[in-house]
N, C-alpha and C positions, 0 to 999 in steps of 0.2 A: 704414265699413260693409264688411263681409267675409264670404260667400255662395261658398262651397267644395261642390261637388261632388265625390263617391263614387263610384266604380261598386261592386256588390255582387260577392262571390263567386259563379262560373259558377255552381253548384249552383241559385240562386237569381235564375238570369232568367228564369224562367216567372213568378214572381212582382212581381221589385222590379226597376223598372227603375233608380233610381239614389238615395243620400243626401243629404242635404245637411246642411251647418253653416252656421248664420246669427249672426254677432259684430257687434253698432253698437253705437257710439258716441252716437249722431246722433238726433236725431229726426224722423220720416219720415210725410208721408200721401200715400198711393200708393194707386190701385183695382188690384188685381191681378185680371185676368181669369180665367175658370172654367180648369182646366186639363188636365181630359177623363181626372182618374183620381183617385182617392182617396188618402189621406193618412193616417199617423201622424205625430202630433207630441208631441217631450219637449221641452218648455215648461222648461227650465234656472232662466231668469234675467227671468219678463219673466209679466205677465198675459195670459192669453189671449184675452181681450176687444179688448186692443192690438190685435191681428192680425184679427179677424173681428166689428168694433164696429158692424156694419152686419147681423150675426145674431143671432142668441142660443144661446150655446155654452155650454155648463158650463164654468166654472171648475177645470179640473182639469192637474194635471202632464201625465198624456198623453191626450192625447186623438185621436181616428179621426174623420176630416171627409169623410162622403161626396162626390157629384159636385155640385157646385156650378152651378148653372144662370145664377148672375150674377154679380158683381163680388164682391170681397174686399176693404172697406176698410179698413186698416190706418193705425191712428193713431199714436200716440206708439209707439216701442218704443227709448228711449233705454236703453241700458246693457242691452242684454238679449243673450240668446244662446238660440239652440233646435236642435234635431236634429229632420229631418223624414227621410223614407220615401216617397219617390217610389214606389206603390204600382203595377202593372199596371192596368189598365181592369178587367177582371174579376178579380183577384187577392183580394179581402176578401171578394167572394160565396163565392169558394174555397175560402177560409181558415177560413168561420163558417159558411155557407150561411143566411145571412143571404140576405133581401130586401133588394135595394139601394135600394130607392124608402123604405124605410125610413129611410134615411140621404140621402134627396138634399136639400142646401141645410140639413144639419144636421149636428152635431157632437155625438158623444157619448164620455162617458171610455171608456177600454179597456179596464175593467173589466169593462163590458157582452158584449165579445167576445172575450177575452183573459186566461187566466188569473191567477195572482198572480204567476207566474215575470215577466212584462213589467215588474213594480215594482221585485222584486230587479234587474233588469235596470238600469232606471232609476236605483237607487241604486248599480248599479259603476260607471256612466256617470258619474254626479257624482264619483266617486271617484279614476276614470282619470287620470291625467298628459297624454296625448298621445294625437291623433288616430288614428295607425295602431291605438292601445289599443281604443277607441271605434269603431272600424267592425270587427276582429275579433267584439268583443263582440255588436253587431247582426248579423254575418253566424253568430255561433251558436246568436243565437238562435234567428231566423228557421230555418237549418239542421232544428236538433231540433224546430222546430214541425213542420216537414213532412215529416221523415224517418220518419213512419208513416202518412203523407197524401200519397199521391203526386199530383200537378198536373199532371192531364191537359190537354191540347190538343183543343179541335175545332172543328167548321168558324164557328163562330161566335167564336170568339176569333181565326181567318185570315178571319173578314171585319175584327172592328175591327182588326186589324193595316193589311185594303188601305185602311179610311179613312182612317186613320192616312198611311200611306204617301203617299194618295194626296191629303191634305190637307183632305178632306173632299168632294174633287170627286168620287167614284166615280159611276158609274154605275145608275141602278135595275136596267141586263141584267144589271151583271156581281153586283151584289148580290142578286139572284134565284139568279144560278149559282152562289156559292157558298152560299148557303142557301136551297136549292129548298123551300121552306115558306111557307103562307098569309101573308098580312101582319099577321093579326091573332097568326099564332105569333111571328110575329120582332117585333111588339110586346111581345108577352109576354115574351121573351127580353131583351130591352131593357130594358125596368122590372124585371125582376129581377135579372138580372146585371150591368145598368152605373146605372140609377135614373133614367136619363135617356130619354123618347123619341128616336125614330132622328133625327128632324128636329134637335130641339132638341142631340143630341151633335153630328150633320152642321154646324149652323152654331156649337158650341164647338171644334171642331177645324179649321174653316175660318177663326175669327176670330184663333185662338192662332197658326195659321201664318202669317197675317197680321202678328200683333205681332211675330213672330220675324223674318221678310221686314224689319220696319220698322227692326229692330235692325241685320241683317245690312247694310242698303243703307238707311242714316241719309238721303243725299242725292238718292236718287231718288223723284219725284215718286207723290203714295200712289194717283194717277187709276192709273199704270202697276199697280202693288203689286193691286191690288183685284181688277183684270183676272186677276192671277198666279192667284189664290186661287179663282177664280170667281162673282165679281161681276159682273154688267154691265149694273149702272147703279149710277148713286152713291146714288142715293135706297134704295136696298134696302139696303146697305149701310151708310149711315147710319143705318136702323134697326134691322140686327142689331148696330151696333157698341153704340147705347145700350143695347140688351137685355143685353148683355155689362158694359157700363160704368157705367150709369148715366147716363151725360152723351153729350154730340157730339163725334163726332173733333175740331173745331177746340177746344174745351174741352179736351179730353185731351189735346193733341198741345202746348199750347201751357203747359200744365205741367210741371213737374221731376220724372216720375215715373222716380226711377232707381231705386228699390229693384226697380218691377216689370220695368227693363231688364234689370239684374243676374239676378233670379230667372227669366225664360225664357230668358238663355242658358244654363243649367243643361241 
């Protein structure tokens, strides 16, 4: 199994934070946890029910997976290959002005948001020889998508930035200050540009920083780890990890999920 990160050309980090290529051999079931941003994916070599057997997704080459509010079970994906789009949090509201609650915990093809050029796209990709070929080709497309759409910044994409940052522990003062607005407006901001409520992103991006803590420091103890993140107590904890997983840490912890090792140190 072979899971290669990208980074995109500058032009295009308001948008995409990073690529990736995924090459197995092998055959894998892994829960991959929510991962607090949206997604394209070009489905190469492999069914797309493999990767998300636990939703109901179209069957299609490429397809755009909003924000995920649970687990990602992926079953067989032996001999396959795919190209995904590590998307920005608010990047695809951007891009289509699409309702993201539209898309939350769904997958729909690209054709929905994306004109026919993404297809041609698709078929140079199969076409290409080599990798450096193949991240050219997505950073022009992406390029010419927004080179008459320019991608503003404001203060609500430097909030998810500090949660982001700050792992999900921010504060309600400091998230007040930077977006001095009712709670029912920053609701509304939330379900339209990322799909997700504030709570529900707060604990996918506290639980994702957690998985990545668990990768970084394999052999320290997960009582310390949970503390790190802003837990404190295990019982809470334990039940945002099912909300995320499915199952109980010692359940998850004590299977061979390396696909979802591999794919969050991306």
């Amino acid at each position: 199994m072979e899971i290669i990160e990208h980074k995109p050309n500058e032009t295009l980090h308001p948008i995409i934070d990073s690529y990736y290529i995924i090459e197995t051999t092998v055959t894998t079931n892994d829960r991959i946890p929510p991962l607090g941003h949206p997604v394209i994916q070009f489905h190469l070599k492999n069914d797309i029910n493999a990767f998300f057997s636990n939703y109901t997704f179209p069957i299609e080459e490429i397809v755009v997976v909003g924000q995920l509010s649970k687990f990602a079970q992926i079953n067989s994906i032996k001999d396959s290959k795919l190209i995904g789009v590590n998307l920005k949090p608010t990047a695809l509201h951007k891009l289509t002005n699409i309702n993201m609650a539209l898309l939350t915990d769904k997958g729909a093809p690209a054709s929905y948001y994306f004109n026919h050029d993404i297809y041609n796209l698709l078929t140079d990709i199969k076409q290409s020889n080599d990798t450096n070929s193949v991240i050219n080709l997505l950073d022009n497309y992406f390029m010419k998508l927004i080179e008459n759409k320019p991608i503003k910044q404001d203060k609500f994409d430097y909030l998810i930035t500090r949660i982001i940052d700050t792992k999900g522990k921010i504060t309600l003062e400091e998230i007040e200050t930077i977006c001095p607005m009712s709670s029912r407006t920053r609701q509304r901001y939330f379900t339209e540009r990322i799909g997700l409520s504030m709570k529900t992103y707060l604990r996918v991006i506290r639980n994702l920083s957690l998985f990545k803590l668990l990768n970084e420091h394999p052999n320290k103890p997960i009582s310390e780890l949970i503390f790190a993140v802003g837990y404190y107590d295990y019982s809470h904890f334990n039940k945002d990890f099912k909300l995320m997983t499915g199952i109980t840490p010692q359940q998850y912890f004590s299977s061979n999920q390396l696909f979802t090792k591999q794919l969050l140190n991306i």
